[in-house]
N, C-alpha and C positions, 0 to 999 in steps of 0.2 A: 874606671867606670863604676859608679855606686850603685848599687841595688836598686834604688829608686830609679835614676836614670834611665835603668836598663829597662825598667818593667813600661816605664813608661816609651820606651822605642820600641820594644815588644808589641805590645799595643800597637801601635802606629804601623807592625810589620803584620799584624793580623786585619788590619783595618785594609792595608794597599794590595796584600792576596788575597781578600774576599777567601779567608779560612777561618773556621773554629780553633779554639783551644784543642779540641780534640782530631781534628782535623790535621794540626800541626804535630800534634804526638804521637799520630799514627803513620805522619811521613819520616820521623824524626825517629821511630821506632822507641819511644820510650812512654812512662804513665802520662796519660791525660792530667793526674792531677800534680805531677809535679812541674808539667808546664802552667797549671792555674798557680803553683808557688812562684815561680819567676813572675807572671805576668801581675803579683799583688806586689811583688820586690817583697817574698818571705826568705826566697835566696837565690841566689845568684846562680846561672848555670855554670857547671864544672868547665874546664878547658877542652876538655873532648867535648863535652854537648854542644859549647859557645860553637866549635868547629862548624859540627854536624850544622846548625843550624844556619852560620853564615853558609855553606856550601845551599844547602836546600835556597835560601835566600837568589843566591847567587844565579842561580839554575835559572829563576825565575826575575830577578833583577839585572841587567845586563850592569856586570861589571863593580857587582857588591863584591868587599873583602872587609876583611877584619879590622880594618884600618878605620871603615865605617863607623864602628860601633863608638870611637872617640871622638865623632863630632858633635857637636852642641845641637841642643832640641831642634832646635832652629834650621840648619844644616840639614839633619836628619832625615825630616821629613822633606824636604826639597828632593831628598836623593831617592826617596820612596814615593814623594808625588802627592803624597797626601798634606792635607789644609793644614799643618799644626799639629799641637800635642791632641791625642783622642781624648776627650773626656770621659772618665767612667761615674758612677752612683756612687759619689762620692756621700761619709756621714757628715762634711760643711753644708751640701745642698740640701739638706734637710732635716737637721738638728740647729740649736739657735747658737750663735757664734759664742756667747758666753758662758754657754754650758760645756763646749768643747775646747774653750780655754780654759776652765776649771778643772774638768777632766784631762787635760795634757799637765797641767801645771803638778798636778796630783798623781799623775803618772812619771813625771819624771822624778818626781822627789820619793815615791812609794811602792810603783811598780815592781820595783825586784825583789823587795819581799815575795811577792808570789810566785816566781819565776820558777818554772819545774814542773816532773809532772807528776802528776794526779791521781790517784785510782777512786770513783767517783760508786757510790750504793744509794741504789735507789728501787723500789717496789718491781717486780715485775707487772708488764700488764695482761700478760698471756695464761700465767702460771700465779694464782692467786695464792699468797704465802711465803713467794719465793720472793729475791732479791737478783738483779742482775749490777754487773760492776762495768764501767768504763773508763776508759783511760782518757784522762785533758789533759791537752800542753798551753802552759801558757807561757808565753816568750813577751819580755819589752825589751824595747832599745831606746838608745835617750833623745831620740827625737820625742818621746812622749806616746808611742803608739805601742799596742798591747795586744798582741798575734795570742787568737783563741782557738785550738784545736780539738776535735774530740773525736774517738775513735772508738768504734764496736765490733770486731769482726770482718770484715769486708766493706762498711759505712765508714766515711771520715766526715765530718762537720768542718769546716775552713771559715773562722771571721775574727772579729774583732773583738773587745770588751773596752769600757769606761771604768775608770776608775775616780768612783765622785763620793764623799765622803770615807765612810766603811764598806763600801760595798761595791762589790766590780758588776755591771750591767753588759753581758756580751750578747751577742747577732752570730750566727754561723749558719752557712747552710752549705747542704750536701749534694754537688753538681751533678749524682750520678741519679739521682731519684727527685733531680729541683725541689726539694725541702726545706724548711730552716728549721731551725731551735732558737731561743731565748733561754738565756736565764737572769737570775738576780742572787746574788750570793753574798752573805755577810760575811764581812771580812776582819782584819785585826787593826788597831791603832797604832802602833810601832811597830811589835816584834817581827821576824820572820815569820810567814803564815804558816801552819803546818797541819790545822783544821779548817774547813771551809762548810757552810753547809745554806741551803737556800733552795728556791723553787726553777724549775725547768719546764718552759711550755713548747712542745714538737706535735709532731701529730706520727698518730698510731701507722701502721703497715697495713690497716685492711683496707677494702675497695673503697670507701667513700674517705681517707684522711685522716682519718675524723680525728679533731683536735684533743689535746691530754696533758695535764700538769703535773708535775710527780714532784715529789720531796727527795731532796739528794743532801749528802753529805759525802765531802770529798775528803781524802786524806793525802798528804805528800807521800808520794815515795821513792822520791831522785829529787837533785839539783838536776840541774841544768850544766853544760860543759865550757858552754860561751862562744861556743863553733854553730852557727845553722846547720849545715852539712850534716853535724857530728848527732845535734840534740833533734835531727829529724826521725836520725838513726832510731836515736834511744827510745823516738817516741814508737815507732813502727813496731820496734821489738818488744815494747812492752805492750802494746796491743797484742802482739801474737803470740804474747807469754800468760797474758790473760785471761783465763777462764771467764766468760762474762756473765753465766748462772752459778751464782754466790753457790757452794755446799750444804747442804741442810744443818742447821747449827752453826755455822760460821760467822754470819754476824753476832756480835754481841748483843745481848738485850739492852745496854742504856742507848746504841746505836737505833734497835728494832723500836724501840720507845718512841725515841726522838721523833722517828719517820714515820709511826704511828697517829703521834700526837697532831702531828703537822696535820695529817689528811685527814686527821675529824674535828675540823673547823666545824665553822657554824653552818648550815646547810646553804648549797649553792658557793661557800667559800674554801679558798685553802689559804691559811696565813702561818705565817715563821715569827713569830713575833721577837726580835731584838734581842728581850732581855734572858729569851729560853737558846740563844742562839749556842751553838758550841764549837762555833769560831774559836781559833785560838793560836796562840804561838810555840813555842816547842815550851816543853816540861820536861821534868828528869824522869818522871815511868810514867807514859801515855797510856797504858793500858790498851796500847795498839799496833799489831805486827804489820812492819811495813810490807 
């Protein structure tokens, strides 16, 4: 049973219990948001969860077993009652087909350069002077698609990104405060990526949203394992290894420059312009501790 498959009878099983994501993680006794990774097919659930969940299924579907979960879409849903596969907001229904051919086509042949994760610096908006740091994962597999993660503290961001030209275009948002983020980040023409840097649009934590674009520059500091399971891990613990208010003096100054420079555009503007980018692929001394 492939990942994709599953996520998609997932679906179909939250469709025929009239339950939430959250709803199901809270009978299942485990994170909300690791049943929204199953339900995108980021991974797969474990052999005890798969349990737990056909029993829960079962309770409420007369005569569900595990045997279920290997029958064809088709099948599936018959046995849960419901019309077919569920459709979700998918990015074909509304991006143009030949842009997300170019971006799959450019993902499969480039995407793992970036693969890993991230420790991202960017202005703070609270603490004027300071820097706060965040951890992204970014994960592809060869079907062409490009799992975009980011994490602060107790906030995770879950979505996707493009990879079209040099430059990766990701979506993420945060199920536990319905947010999203964007960003646009220039990227490398061959080598392994191991500098990233580009613009990010979220909105702020106070009473009204209110919308905010910041200058980021991200740095690698892991590979990746090639396990989901394994690089969820790494991602989670390197969020809670992360200090995410930078130390006073700790970023460098060609870093505080850069992200300087960015934010005094020309007024009403913020631009990253290309040729000042500091994207890049590994060097023999980076001048930067991972």
């Amino acid at each position: 049973m492939g990942s994709i498959s599953f996520s998609e009878k997932l679906r179909m099983v939250l469709k025929s219990l009239s339950i939430s994501r959250a709803g199901l993680a809270a009978g299942l006794n485990v994170d909300k948001s690791l049943v929204g990774r199953w339900a995108s097919g980021a991974v797969k659930p474990s052999e005890h969860n798969l349990s737990l969940l056909t029993q829960f299924i079962a309770e409420r579907v007369d005569g569900f077993s595990m045997l279920d979960w290997d029958a064809d879409i088709g099948a599936f849903s018959a046995r849960l009652g419901v019309d077919g596969p569920v459709s979700d907001i998918s990015m074909r229904n509304w991006l143009p087909e030949a842009l997300l051919e170019e971006a799959t086509r450019g993902a499969k042949r480039r995407a793992v350069s970036y693969d890993g994760i991230w420790r991202s610096t960017r202005f703070s908006s609270d603490l004027p002077g300071r820097f706060l740091h965040d951890i992204t994962m970014i994960r592809s597999n060869e079907l062409g698609v490009i799992d975009f993660s980011s994490g602060i503290e107790g906030i995770r961001y879950r979505g996707r990104a493009l990879l079209l030209q040099h430059q990766l275009f990701s979506m993420a948002a945060d199920e536990d405060s319905v947010t999203m983020m964007f960003g646009i980040f220039n990227g490398v023409a061959r080598q392994k990526a191991e500098v990233l840097d580009g613009l990010s649009i979220g909105t702020l934590r106070d009473a009204g949203s209110s919308p905010a674009c910041s200058a980021v520059i991200m740095h690698r500091i892991s590979d990746l394992t090639g396990d989901a399971a394994n690089d969820e891990k790494l991602f989670e613990a390197s969020v809670a290894a992360q200090n995410p208010l930078a130390p006073e003096g700790s970023v460098p100054d060609d870093i505080r420059a850069h992200l300087e420079n960015t934010a005094k555009g020309s007024p009403g503007l913020m631009r990253m312009f290309f040729q000042n980018s500091m994207a890049r692929g590994p060097v023999l001394d980076s001048g930067i501790s991972g």
